[in-house]
C-alpha positions as CSV (number, residue, x, y, z in Angstrom):
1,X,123.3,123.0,102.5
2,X,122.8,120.7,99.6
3,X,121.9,117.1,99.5
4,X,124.7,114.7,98.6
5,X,123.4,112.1,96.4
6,X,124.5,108.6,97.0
7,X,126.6,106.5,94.7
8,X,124.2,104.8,93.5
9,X,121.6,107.1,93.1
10,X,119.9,108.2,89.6
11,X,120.1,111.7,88.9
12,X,117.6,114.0,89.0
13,X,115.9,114.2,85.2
14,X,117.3,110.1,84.8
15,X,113.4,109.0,84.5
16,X,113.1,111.2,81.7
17,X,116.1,109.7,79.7
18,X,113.8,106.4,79.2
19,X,112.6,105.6,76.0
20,X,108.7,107.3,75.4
21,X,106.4,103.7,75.6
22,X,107.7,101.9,77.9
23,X,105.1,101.9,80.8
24,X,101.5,101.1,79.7
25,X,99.9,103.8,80.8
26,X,102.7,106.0,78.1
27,X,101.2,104.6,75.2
28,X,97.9,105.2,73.7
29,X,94.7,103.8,75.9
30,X,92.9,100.8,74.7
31,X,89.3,102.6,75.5
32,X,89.0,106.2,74.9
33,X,85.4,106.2,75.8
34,X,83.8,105.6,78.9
35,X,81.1,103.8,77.6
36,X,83.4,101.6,76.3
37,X,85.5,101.1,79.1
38,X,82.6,100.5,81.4
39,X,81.4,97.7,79.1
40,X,84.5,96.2,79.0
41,X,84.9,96.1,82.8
42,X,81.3,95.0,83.7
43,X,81.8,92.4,81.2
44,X,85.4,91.3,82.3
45,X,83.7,91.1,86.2
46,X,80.4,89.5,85.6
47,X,81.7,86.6,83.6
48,X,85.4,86.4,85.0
49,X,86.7,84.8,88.0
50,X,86.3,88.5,89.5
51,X,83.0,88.4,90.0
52,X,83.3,85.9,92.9
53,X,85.8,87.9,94.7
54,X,84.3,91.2,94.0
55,X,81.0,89.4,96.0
56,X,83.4,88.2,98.9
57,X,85.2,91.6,99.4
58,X,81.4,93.5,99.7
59,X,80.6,90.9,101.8
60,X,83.3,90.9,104.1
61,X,82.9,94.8,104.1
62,X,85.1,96.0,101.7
63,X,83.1,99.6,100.4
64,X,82.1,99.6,96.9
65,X,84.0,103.0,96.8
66,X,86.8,101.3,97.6
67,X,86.8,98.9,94.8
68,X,86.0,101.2,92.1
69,X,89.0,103.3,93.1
70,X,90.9,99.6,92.3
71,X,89.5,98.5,89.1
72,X,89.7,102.8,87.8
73,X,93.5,102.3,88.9
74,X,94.2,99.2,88.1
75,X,92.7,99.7,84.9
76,X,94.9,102.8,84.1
77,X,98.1,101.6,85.0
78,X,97.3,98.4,82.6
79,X,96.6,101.0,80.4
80,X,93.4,100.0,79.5
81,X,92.2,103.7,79.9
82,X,93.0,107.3,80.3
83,X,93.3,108.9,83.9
84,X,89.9,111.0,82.8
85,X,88.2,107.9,81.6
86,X,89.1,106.2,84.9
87,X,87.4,108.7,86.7
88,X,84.1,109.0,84.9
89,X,84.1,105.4,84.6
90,X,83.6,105.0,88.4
91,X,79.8,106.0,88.9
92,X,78.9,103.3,86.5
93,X,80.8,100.9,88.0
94,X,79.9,101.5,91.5
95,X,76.3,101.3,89.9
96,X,77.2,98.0,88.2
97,X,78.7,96.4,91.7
98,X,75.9,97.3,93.9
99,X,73.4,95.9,91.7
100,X,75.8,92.4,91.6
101,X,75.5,92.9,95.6
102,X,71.4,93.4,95.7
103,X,71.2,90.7,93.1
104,X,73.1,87.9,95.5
105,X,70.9,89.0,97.9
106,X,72.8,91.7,100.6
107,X,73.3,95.2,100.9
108,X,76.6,96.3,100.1
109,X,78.5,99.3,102.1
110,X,79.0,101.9,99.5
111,X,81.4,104.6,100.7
112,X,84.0,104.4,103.1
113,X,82.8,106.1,106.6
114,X,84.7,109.2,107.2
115,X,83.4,110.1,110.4
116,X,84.6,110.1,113.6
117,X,86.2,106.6,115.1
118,X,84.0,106.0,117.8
119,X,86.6,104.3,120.3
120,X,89.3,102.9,117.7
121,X,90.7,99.5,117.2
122,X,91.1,97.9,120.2
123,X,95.0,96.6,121.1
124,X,93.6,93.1,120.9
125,X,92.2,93.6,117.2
126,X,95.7,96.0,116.1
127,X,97.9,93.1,117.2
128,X,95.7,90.2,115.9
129,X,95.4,91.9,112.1
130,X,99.4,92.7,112.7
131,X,100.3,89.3,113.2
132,X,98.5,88.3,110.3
133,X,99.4,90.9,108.1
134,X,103.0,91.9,109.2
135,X,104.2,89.1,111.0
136,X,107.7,90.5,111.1
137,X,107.2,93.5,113.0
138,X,104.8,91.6,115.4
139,X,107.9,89.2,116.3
140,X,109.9,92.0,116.5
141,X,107.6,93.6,119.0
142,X,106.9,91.1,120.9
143,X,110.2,90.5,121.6
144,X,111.3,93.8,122.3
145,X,108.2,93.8,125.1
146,X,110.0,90.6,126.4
147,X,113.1,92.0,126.6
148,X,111.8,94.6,128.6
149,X,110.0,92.8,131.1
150,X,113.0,90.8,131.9
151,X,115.2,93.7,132.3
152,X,112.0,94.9,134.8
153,X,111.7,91.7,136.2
154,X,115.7,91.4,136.7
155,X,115.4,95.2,138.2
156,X,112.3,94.1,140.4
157,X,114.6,91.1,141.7
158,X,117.9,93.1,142.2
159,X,115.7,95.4,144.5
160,X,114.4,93.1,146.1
161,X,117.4,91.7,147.2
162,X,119.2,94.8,148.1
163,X,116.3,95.2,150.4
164,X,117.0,91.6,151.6
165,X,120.5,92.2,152.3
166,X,119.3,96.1,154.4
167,X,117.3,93.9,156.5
168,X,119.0,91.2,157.0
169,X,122.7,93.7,158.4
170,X,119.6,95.7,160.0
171,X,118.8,92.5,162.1
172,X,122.6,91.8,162.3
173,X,122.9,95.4,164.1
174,X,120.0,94.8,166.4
175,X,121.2,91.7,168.0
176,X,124.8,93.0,168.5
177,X,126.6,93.8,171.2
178,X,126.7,97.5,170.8
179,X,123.6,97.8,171.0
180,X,122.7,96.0,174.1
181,X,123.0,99.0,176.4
182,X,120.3,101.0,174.0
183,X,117.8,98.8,174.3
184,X,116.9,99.1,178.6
């Protein structure tokens, strides 16, 4: 069965209808050597605004692995450099970040720990980071788990007073007259 493709859909092929240039990584990279590259990316973090927040993101724990990966991408879809070039670029760079670490005085992480969680994020940290980082879905949530305990709390309360009403014709049987001649 095939796929119906919306109304307002582009076909299949449209992406290759576009004019050749138009995204920056199309057109011929700025740096076709590493060694370039590298120098201009050192030189962009050590004396840029970058160099501050490339400190605070090791610091707060950020791998160095992980911000290679970044500047590598980022630099290839500004199209500063090739795909290749971005990734023989990154051992110099995480070279270049460490020593900016060790040089402010603090060891940074350098590669992302793949081993095994050793007992996950705790519910407390999952919500906390979720209400600061997707505070929609967090309302959402928490009001969906409202809504649910006051359908369990209006369940809770309807049972309870079915039981109510059971005792209460239960006592109204035992004190009537019918049963008067069971009881001796």
């Amino acid at each position: 069965m095939m796929d119906k493709l919306s109304a307002l859909a582009a076909p299949p092929g449209n992406s290759l209808t576009d004019a050749p240039g138009k995204w920056p990584w199309e057109r011929p990279a700025r740096f076709s050597s590493p060694d370039d590259a590298i120098d201009f990316a050192t030189e962009s973090i050590a004396s840029g605004p970058a160099r501050d927040d490339m400190l605070k993101m090791m610091m707060a724990g950020i791998t160095v692995e992980e911000l290679v990966d970044q500047i590598s991408f980022k630099g290839f879809i500004a199209g500063a450099f090739t795909p290749d070039v971005a990734e023989l670029i990154k051992p110099g760079m995480a070279i270049f970040l460490a020593d900016l670490a060790v040089q402010q005085g603090f060891e940074p992480q350098m590669f992302v720990d793949e081993g095994p969680i050793e007992g996950g994020v705790s519910d407390e940290a999952f919500f906390t980071i979720m209400k600061e980082r997707n505070p929609e879905l967090f309302s959402a949530m928490l009001e969906e788990a409202n809504r649910m305990q006051r359908d369990f709390d209006d369940d809770i309360s309807a049972q309870v007073q079915m039981q109510q009403q059971e005792a209460q014709q239960e006592a109204q049987l035992d004190n009537s007259f019918m049963r008067v001649g069971e009881q001796g």
